[in-house]
C-alpha positions as CSV (number, residue, x, y, z in Angstrom):
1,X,0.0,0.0,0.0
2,X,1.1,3.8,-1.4
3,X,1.9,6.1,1.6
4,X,1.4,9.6,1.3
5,X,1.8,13.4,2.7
6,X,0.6,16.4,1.5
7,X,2.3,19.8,0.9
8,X,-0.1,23.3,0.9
9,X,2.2,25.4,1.5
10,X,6.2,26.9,1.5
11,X,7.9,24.5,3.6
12,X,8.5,20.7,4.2
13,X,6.2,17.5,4.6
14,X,6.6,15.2,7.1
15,X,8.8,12.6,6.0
16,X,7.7,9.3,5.1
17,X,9.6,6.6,6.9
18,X,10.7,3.4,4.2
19,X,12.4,0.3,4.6
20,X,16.1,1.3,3.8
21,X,16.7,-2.2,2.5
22,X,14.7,-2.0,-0.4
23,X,16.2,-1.9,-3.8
24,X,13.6,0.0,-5.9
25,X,11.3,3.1,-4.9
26,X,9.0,5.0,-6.6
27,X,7.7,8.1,-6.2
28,X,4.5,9.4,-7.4
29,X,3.8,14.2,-7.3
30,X,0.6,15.2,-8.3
31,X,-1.1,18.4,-8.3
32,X,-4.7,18.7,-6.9
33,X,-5.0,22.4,-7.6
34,X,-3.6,25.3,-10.0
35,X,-1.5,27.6,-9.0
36,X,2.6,28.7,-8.7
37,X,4.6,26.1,-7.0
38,X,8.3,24.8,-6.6
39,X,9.2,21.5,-5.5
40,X,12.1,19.4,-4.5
41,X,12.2,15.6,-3.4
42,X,14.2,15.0,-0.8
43,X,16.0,12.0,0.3
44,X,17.5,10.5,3.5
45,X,19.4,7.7,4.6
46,X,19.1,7.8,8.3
47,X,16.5,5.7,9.8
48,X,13.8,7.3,11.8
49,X,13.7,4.9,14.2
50,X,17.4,5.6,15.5
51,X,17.8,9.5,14.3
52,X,15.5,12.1,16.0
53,X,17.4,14.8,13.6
54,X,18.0,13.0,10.3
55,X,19.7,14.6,7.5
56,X,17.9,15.4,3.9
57,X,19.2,16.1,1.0
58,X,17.6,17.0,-3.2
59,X,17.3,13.8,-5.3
60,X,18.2,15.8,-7.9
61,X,18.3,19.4,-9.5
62,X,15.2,18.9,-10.7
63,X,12.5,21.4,-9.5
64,X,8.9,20.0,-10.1
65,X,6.2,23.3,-11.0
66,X,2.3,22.5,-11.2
67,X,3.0,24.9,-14.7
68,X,5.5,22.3,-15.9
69,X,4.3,18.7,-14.6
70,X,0.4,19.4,-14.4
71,X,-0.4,15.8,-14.9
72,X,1.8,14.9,-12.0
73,X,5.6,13.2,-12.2
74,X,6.8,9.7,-11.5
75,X,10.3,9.1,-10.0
76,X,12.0,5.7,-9.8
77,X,15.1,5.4,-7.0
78,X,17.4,2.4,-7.7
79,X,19.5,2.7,-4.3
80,X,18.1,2.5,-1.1
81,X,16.6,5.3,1.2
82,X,15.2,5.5,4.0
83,X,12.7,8.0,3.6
84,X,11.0,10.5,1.1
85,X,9.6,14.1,1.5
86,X,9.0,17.3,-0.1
87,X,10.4,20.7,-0.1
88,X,8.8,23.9,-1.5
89,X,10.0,27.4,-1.4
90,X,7.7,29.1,-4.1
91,X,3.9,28.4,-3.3
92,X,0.8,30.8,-4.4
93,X,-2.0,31.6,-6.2
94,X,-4.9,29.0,-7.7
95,X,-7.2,27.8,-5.7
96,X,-6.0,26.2,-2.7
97,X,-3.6,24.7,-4.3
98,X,-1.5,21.5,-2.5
99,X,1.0,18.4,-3.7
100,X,0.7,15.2,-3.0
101,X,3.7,12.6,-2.6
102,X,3.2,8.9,-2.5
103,X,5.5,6.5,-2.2
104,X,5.5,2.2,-2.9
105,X,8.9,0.3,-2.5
106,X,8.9,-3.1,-3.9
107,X,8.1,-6.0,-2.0
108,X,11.5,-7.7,-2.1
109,X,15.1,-6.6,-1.6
């Protein structure tokens, strides 16, 4: 089953907690609303079971806008990680507009 957070605003999500020995990830932004808005997937590889601070970093360069991926973005990760989250420093206009992050990690390592 898909986990998910949602992002309305400048800022982070929560971070969603995965199984760090899983091989394959994949991430799935969407758009619910229109408007301006910047995002970033995030990455870590400390486990949130044994780091109360842990330490995120940009998957990539790439910068996800509800302009430019309207119909939403998947992401594959080959490597493990041990959680997932979004980042947003540009977020206005539209109509209430949020992004939605789900995540599914395959079954096997």
């Amino acid at each position: 089953m898909a986990q998910s957070v949602t992002l309305s605003s400048v800022g982070v999500t929560a971070g969603i907690g995965l199984n760090p020995v899983s091989k394959t990830t994949i991430a799935q932004i969407t758009f619910t609303a229109t408007g301006t808005s910047d995002l970033t997937l995030q990455a870590t590889l400390d486990d949130f079971q044994t780091s109360s601070s842990p330490v995120w970093g940009n998957v990539s360069t790439t910068h996800f806008s509800s302009l430019n991926f309207a119909d939403g973005v998947f992401i594959t990760l080959l490597s493990p990680v041990a959680g997932l989250r979004l980042s947003s420093s540009t977020w206005s206009g539209g109509t209430a507009p949020t992004a939605v992050l789900k995540v599914l990690q395959a079954v096997t390592a």
